[in-house]
N, C-alpha and C positions, 0 to 999 in steps of 0.2 A: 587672188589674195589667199595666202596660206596659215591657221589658226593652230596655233602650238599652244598647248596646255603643258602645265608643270602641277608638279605636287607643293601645295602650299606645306610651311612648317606644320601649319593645325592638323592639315589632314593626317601626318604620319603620327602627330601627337594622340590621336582622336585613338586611331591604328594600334599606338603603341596602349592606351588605357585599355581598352576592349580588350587588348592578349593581358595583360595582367590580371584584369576583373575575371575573364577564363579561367586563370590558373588560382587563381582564391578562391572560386567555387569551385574546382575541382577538388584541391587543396580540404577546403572545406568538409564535403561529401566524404573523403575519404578519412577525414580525423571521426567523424561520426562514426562510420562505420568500424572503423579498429576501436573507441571507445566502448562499442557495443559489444567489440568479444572482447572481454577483459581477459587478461593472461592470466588474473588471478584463479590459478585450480580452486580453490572454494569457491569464486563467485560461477565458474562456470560449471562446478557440480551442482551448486544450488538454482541454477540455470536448466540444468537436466531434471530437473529434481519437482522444481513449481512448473506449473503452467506460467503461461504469459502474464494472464492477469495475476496472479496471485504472485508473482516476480513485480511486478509494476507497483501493485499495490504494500509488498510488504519494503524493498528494496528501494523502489523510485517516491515513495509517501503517496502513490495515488488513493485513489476514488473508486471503486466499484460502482453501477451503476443500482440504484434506492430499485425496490419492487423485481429487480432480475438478479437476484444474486442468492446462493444456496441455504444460508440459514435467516433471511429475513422474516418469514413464516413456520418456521421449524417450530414445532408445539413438543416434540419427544423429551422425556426426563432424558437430561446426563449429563456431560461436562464437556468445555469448548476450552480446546487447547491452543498452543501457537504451532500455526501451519510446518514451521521448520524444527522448532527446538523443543517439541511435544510440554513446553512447559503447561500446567493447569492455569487457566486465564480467570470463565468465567463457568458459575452451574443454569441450569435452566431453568431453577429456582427463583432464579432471578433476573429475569427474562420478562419481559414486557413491549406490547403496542404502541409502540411509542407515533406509529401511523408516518413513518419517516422512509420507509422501505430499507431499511438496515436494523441486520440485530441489536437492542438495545436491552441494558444490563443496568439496575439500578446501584448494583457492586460488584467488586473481585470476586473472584473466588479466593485469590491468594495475592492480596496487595502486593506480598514480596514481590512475587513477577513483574510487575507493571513499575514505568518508569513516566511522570507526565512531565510535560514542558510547553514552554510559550509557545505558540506559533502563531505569528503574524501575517501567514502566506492570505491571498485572495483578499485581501485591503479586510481582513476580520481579525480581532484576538477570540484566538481559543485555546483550549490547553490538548495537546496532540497528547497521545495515551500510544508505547511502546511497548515492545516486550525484553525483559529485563537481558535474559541469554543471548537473545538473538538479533537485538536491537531491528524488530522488524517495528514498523509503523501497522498499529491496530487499528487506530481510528482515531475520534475526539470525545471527551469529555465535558458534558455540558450541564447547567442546573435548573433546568429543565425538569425534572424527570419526576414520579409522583411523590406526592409531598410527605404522602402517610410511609416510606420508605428513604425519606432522608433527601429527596429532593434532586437525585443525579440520575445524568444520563449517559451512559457508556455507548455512545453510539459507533458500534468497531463496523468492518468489513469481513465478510464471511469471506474472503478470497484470505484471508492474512490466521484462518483460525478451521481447524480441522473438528470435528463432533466427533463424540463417544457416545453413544446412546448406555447408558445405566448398565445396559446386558454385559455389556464389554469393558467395564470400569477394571475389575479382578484384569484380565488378560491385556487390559494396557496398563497394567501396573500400578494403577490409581485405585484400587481398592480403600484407602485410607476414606473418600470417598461419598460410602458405598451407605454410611448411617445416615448423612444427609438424604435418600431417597427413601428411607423406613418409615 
């Protein structure tokens, strides 16, 4: 008795899906990765330019992690700028424990800078807080914050905002400044 097997239609169908599905995640992987060096010369100057996280956080609208990020305990008099476009954001005057592990700011330093808007992301409304020039993402604005100061909470990301300590206001140019620490 001799048993001859044939390929049914399914099997070469089964065959042909699996090499498709192949080439869509390759496909795939590969749009990722060219989306990721953008051709655009500004984005990949300002690519050389931030670190990872402070690219993630100003460009992608991330998150910096609460308690491990560089100005969440920062106590020094000065002024906190925007990481990219040195615009003046907020002073340290107005700086506050908000116990959230992000720098929080009861106000600007210079409204002009700052741009807010809806954002609905993470199933929350909050109002997202920009920077005017550079349209980088700072953080969120909440009201929250103490009462006897008007009641807001600027809770930004130290990866999205560069410090001047007071010393160095004159030689970054910000000397205008310089009464508010008198």
């Amino acid at each position: 008795m001799q048993i001859t097997t044939t390929r049914s239609s399914g099997s070469w169908l089964f065959v042909a899906l699996v090499a498709i599905a192949a080439v869509g995640i390759v496909l795939f992987i590969l749009n990722r990765a060219m989306a990721q060096q953008s051709s655009d010369p500004a984005d990949a100057e300002l690519r050389n330019k931030l670190t990872k996280e402070q690219y993630h956080v100003t460009k992608q609208n991330g998150t910096e992690p609460p308690f491990r990020n560089e100005y969440w305990d920062n106590k020094r008099p000065g002024v906190y700028v925007d990481v990219i476009s040195g615009e003046p954001l907020f002073s340290s005057l107005d700086k506050f424990d908000s116990g959230t592990g992000w720098p929080s700011f009861t106000k600007p330093l210079a409204p002009e800078n700052l741009v807010e808007k809806g954002d609905r992301t993470l199933g929350m409304v909050r109002v997202e807080v920009r920077s005017k020039k550079s349209d980088s993402h700072l953080g969120h604005l909440f009201d929250d914050g103490p009462r006897d100061k008007g009641g807001m909470r600027y809770c930004m990301n130290s990866a999205s905002m560069r410090f001047i300590p007071v010393e160095k206001l004159k030689e970054e140019g910000l000397e205008r400044f310089l009464p508010l620490f008198q």
